[in-house]
N, C-alpha and C positions, 0 to 999 in steps of 0.2 A: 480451604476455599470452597465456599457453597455452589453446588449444581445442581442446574435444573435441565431435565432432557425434557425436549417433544422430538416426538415421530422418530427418535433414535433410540437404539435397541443398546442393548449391551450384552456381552456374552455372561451367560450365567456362570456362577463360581463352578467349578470339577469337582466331579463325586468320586467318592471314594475306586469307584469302576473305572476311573476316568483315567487313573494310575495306573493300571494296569493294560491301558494301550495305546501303546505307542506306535507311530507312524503309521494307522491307517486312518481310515478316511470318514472323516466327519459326517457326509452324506452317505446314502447307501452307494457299494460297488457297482457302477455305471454297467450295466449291460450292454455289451453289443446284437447289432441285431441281425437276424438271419438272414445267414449267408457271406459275414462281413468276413472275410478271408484271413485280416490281420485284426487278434482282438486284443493281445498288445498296446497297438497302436491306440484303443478306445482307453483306455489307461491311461497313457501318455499321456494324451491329450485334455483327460481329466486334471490328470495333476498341474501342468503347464498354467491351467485355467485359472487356477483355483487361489485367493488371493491371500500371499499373507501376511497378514497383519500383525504389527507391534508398536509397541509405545515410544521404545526406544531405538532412535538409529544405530546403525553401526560405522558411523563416519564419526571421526574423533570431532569432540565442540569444544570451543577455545575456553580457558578459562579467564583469559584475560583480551580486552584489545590488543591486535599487531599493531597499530599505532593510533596515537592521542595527537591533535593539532587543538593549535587556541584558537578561537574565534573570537577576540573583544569587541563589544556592541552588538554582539547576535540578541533581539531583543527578547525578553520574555512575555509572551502573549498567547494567547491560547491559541487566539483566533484566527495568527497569520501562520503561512507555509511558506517558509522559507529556504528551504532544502529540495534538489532535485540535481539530479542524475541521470547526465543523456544520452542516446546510443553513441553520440559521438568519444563516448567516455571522460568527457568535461564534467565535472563537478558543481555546480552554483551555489555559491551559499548571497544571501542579503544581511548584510551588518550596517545599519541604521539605512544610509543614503547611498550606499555602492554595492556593486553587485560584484564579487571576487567568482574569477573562473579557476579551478586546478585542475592541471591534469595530475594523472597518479600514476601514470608510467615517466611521465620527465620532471617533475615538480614544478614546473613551470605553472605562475601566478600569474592572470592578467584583472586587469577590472576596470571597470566601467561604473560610470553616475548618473542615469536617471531621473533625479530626483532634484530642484531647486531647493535654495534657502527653507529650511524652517521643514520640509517633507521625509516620509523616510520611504522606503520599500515596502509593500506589505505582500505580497507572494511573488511565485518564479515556476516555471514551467516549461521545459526544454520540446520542442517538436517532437514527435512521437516517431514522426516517418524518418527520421534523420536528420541528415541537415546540421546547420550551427545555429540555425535562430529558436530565440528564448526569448516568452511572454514575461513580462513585467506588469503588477497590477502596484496602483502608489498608493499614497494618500492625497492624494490631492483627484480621487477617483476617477483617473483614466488608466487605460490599459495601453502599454505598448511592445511593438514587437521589435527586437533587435538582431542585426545581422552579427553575430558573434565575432566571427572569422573576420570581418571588415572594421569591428567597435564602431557599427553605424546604425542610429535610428531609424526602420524605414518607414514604420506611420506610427501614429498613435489614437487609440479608440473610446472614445466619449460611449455614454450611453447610462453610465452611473452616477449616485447623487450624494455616495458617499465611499469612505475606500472600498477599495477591490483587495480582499484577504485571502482568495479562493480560485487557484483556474486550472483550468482540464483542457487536453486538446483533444478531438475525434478526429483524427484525419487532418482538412483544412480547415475545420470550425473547428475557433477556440472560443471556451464559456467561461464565463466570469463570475463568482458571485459577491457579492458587496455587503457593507454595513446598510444597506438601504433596501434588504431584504429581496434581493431580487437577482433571478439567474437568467444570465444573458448568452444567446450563440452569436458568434461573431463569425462571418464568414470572409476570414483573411483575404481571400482573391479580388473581393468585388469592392467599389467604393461607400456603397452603401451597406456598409459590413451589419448592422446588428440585422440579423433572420428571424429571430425567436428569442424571447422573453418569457421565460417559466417564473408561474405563480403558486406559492404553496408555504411560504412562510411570513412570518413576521416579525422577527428579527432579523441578524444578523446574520449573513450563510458563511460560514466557515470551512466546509470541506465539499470539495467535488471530485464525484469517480465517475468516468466512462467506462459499463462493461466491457473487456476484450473484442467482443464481437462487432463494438459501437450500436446496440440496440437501446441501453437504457444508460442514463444519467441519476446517477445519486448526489443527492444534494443535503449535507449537514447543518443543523442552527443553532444559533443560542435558545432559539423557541425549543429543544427538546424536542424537534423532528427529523425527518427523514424522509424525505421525499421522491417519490419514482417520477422518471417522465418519459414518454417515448420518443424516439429520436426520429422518427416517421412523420410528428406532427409539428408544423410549425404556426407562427403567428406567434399570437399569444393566448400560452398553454397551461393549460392548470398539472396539476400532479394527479396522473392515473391511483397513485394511492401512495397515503400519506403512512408512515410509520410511528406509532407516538408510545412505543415500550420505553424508552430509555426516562428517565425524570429530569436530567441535564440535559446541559449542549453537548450538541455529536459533532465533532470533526474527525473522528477519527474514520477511514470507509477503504473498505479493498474489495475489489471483484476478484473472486474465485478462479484461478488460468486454467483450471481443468472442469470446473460446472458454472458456464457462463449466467446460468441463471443462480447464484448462490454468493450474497451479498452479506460481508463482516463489516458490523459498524460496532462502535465503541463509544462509552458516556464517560462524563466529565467525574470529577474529583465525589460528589454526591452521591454519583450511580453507580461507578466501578465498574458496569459489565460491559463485557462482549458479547453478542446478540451475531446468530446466524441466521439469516432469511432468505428465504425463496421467495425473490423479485418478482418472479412471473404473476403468483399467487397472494402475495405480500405473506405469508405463513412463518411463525417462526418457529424455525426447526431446533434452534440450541440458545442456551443463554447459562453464563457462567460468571458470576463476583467474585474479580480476580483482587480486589480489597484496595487498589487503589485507582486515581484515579486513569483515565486512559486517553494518550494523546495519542499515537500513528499505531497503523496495523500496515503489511506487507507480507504477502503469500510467499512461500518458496520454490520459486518456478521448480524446480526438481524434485521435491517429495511433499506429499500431503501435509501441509505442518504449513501453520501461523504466527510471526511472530509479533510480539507486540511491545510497544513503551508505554513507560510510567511515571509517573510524579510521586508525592509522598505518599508511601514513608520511604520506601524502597529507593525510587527513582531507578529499577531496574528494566533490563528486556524480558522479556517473556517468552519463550519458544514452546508451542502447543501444538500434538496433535490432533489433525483434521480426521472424521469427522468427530470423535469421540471427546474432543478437547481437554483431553488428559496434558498435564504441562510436565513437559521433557526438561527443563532447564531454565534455568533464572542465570541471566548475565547482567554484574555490576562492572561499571565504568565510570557513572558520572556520580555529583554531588546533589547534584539539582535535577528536578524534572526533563525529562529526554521528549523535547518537544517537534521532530522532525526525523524522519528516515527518509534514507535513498538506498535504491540497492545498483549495483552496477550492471552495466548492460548485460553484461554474459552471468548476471544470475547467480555470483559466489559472494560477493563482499558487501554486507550492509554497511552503510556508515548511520549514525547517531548524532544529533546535537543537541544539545542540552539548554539549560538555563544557566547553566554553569559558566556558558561562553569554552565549552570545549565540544571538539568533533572526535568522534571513536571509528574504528574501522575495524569489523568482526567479518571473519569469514567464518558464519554460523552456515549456512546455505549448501557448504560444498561444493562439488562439482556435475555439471550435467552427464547423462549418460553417457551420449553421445562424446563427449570430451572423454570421458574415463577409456572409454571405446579406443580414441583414436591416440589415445595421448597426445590431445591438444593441449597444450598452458592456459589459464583465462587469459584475458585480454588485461585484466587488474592485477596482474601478478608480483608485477614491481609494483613497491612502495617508496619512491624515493626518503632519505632520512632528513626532516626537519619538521619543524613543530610550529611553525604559523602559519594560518592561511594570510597573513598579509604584514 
């Protein structure tokens, strides 16, 4: 796989000197200064600091899915997100006109229809703050939101002119974006929901990220862009700055959980890369032709490392270390293109869905500190045993 670095160093290969010492200290021996009592302690504290880095984890990575479920009629399209995973630990998939809920601790399947005669689903997007309500974008281009817990509609939001494939929540704004090129903030609470309408493409928008922090929205096209926009300005807003590395459509897009300004997006089947940028600045700091094409990325709340899905040849996951983007592992599951990821709330268990019409569930992620810490269990730890989601 070809790499290109900016602004990223690499450590240079070891000299032959380099054999010959062990376990002391990369930079010069830290002096303490006069008068420090315990100089010990400036050691320590040296060492404690000092970061180390490797390629490889030391947490065992699965070589195969703990389990496969079918998904028949999950469609294959680049351009829609159909997969999402919500704090509530509920699962959503869209298979044509219904929306299937699982949970993965009781196996328990419920679902819902949305969608009239001759319409299908084209995205899903579970509340970020909690909750059971999940945004629904169709084809017949409205957005709506549904009370989970209840299987009851409570409004539905106009504002588009053609489907909605794309949605992101910030808080109580959820944004939408459409086949009619255009990114909408809908502000759930009020009845006159659309706030802001972001301008900056001309196709189709396919993928939306809200940074962590809820400062910037990124917005994916079939135009082959990438769009920033700041969440401070409303009306209607153009894109602080536009991104045009990629030569295809970008859907693929992940904020950074530990550099809020440090934004991964991915290009279609033409382009093959992953592209690292600094939002703030629009600057790209990495870019790497991982040789196929590229549908979802997902950070690993607990260690530095990206992982990603693929369409042909491989149709494999991708797990890369950040920032060096050296790739730790290739996981095969599917047949077809792996066109959706969700990860679970507590941060251990990817699932996958494919074009294949199957869902995969990898615990690539491991476990958080804090759980290792306390021995807590994740929250996905049960898998019930059966293989359809409907």
């Amino acid at each position: 796989m070809e790499q290109t670095a900016y602004a990223m160093e690499e450590d240079a290969p070891p000299s032959p000197e380099d054999d010959l010492r062990v376990l002391v200290y990369k930079e010069k021996v830290p002096t303490p200064e006069t008068g420090y009592q315990n100089k010990l302690r400036v050691l320590y504290s040296k060492t404690n600091s000092t970061e180390m880095a490797t390629s490889i984890p030391t947490r065992p990575l699965p070589s195969s899915p703990e389990k496969t479920l079918n998904a028949p009629d999950l469609r294959n399209d680049y351009y829609l997100n159909l997969l999402d995973w919500g704090a509530n630990n509920i699962l959503a998939v869209a298979l044509e006109d219904k929306v299937y809920l699982w949970n993965p601790s009781t196996g328990n399947v419920d679902q819902f229809s949305p969608c009239k005669n001759g319409e299908y689903i084209c995205s899903l997007s579970w509340l970020k703050d909690g909750g059971n309500y999940l945004a629904v974008g169709t084809s017949s281009n409205d957005v709506q939101l549904w009370d989970c817990a209840q299987q009851k509609k409570t409004r539905t939001m106009g504002g588009h002119k053609a489907r909605v494939g794309a949605l992101a929540w910030n808080h109580y704004l959820l944004t939408s974006g459409g086949r009619d090129a255009l990114v909408i903030n809908h502000d759930v609470r009020i009845a006159n929901h659309v706030t802001t309408i972001y301008h900056g493409h001309d196709q189709e928008v396919c993928g939306l990220a809200w940074s962590l922090d809820g400062k910037y929205l990124a917005s994916g096209g079939n135009d082959n862009r990438v769009c920033l926009f700041d969440s401070q300005v409303a009306g209607d807003v153009e894109a602080f700055n536009i991104l045009t590395d990629h030569t295809v459509a970008v859907r693929a897009l992940a904020w950074c959980p530990y550099q809020s300004n440090i934004l991964a997006t991915g290009g279609g089947t033409a382009d093959r890369c992953i592209k690292l940028w600094n939002a703030s600045s629009g600057t790209l700091l990495n870019s790497i032709d991982t040789g196929s094409q590229v549908c979802s990325l997902r950070w690993n709340p607990h260690e530095k490392e990206l992982l990603s899905s693929h369409g042909y040849a491989k149709n494999q996951l991708c797990l890369w270390k950040y920032p060096s983007m050296t790739l730790i592992k290739e996981f095969f599951g599917h047949e077809n293109r792996i066109l959706h990821l969700a990860v679970s709330p507590d941060g251990t268990v990817v699932c996958s869905a494919g074009a294949d019409e199957r869902m995969t569930f990898w615990r690539i992620f491991g476990t958080s500190y804090s759980d290792k810490k306390s021995g807590v269990p994740s929250n996905s730890a049960s898998m019930p045993s059966f293989n359809r989601i409907r």
